[in-house]
C-alpha positions in Angstrom: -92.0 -11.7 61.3 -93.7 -13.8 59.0 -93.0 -11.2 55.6 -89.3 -11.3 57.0 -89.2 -15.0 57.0 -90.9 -15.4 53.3 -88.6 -13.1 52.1 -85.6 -15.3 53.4 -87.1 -18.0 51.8 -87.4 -16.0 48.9 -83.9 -14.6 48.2 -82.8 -18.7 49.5 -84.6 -19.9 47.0 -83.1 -17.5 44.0 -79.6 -17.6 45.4 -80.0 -21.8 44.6 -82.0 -21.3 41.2 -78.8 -19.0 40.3 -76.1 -21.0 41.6 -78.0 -24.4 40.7 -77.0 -24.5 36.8 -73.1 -24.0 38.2 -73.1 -26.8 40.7 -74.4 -29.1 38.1 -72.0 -27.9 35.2 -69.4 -28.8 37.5 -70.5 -32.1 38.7 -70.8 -33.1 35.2 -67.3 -31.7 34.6 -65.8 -34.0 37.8 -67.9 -37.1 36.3 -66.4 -37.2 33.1 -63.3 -36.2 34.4 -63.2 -39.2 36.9 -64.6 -41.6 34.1 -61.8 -40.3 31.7 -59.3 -40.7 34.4 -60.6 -44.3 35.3 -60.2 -45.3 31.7 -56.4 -43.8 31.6 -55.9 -45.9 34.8 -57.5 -48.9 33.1 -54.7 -48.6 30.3 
């Protein structure tokens, strides 16, 4: 039970080291998005 459970752990913790570097490419993407958008508003 325990090797079972490290090895969840294990594949959690690669499945968010290979998705990580998306998720934060695309929250920078919707900030400067919003703070262009806010600008074009401002205008």
């Amino acid at each position: 039970m325990e090797h079972v459970e490290k090895d969840t752990g294990y594949q959690i913790g690669q499945l968010i080291g290979n998705y990580l570097p998306f998720v934060c490419l695309i929250l920078i993407a919707y900030f400067f998005y919003y703070k262009a958008k806010n600008q074009h508003d401002k205008k």
